[in-house]
Each structure stands twice: as C-alpha cells, then as structure tokens.
VOMI-475258 format. One line per field, with one value per residue (C-alpha): residue number from 1; residue in three letters; x, y, z. Coordinates in pm, whole numbers, plus 32768, in hexadecimal, padded with zeros to 4 digits. Layout:
VOMI-475258
pos <- c(NUM_...);
code <- c(ala_...);
xx <- c(X_...);
yy <- c(Y_...);
zz <- c(Z_...);
***
This chain:
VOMI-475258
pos <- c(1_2_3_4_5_6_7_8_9_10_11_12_13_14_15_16_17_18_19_20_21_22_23_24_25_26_27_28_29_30_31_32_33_34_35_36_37_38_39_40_41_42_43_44_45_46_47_48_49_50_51_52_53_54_55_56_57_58_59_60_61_62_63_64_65_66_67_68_69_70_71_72_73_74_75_76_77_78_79_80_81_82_83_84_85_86_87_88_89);
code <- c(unk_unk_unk_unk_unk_unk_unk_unk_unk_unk_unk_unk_unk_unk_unk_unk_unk_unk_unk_unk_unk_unk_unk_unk_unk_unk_unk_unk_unk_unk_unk_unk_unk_unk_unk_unk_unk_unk_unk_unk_unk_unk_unk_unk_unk_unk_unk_unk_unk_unk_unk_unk_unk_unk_unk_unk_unk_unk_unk_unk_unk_unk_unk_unk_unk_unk_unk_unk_unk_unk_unk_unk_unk_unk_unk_unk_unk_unk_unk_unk_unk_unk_unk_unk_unk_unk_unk_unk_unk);
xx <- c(8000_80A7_808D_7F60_7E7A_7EE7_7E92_7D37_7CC7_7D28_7C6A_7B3B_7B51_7B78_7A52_7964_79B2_794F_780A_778F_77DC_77A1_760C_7620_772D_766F_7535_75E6_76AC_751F_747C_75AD_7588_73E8_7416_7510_7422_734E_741D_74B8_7357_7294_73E6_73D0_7504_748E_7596_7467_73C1_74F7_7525_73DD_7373_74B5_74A7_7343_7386_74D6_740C_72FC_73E4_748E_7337_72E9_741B_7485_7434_74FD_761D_7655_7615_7725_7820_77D6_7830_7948_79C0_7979_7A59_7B6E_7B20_7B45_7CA1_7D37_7DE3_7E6F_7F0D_7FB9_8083);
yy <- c(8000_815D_82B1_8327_81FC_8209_83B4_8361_824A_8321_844B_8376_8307_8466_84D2_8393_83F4_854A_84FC_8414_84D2_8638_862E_85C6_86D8_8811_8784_8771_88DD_8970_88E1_8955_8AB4_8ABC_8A34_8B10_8C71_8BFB_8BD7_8D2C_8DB7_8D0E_8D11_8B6C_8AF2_8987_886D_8770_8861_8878_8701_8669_8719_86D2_8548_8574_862E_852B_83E0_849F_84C2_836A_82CF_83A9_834B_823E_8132_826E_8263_80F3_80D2_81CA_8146_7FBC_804D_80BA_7F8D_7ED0_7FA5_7F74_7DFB_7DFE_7EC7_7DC8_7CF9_7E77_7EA3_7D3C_7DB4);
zz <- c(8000_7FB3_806B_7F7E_7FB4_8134_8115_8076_8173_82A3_8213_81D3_8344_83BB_82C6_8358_84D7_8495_839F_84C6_85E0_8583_8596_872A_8751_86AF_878F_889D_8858_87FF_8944_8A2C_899D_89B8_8B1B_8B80_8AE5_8BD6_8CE3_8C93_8CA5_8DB6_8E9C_8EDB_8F04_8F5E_8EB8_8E5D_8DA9_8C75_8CB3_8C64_8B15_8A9A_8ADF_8A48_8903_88FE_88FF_8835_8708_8749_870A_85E5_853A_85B6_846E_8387_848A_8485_8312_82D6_83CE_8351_81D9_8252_8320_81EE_814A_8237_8218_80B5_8080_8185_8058_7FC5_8134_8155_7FF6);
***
C-alpha cells in the first residue's frame, strides 16, 4: 500500500467520524446554549437542569439516526475489510 492510498483511507476515516458524530454535537452545542439563555435570564443556576435536556436531546438524536449512523459506519468497516489484501502488499 503506498502513502496516497494510506492518505485517502485516513481521510475517509476522519470524514466518517465527523459525518456520524457531528449531528449529536451541534444538538448538544444548540441545547447547552438554549439552556443556558434561560439560565442567564431566570438566574437558576441548578446543575440538573443543563444535565437532563442534554441527555434527552442526546438519546433523542441517537434514536432518530441511529439506522443512518450504523449504515454509514458498516459501509465503511466493509471498506476497511475489503482493502485488507491492498495493506498485506
């Protein structure tokens, strides 16, 4: 396997973890923001109140897209699977 093949299959890795895990993150991010406006405004600093939304939202998206995430990640462990012979040259 040479440097370009090795290049492309780490930047389709790097590409994957980001495609699968950017939709929880920018929840996340958009929840922590909206929770902490109203914290701001209604002067509630209580630490369960940022925690549970969070998890919420969280295990809201995971169940929303959780068939797209796996699909995506099991193409691209077959991937990986498949350039296994390429690697052993």
């Amino acid at each position: 396997m040479d440097l370009g093949s090795l290049i492309q299959l780490m930047r389709s890795a790097i590409i994957t973890i980001i495609t699968v895990a950017s939709p929880v993150l920018i929840v996340a991010m958009g929840v922590g923001l909206i929770v902490s406006i109203f914290q701001a405004t209604t002067s509630i600093q209580d630490q369960t109140l940022t925690f549970v939304p969070k998890i919420l939202a969280i295990l809201g998206v995971l169940a929303a897209l959780f068939g797209w995430m796996v699909t995506r990640l099991t193409s691209f462990t077959i991937l990986l699977f498949e350039r296994i012979p390429d690697l052993a040259k």
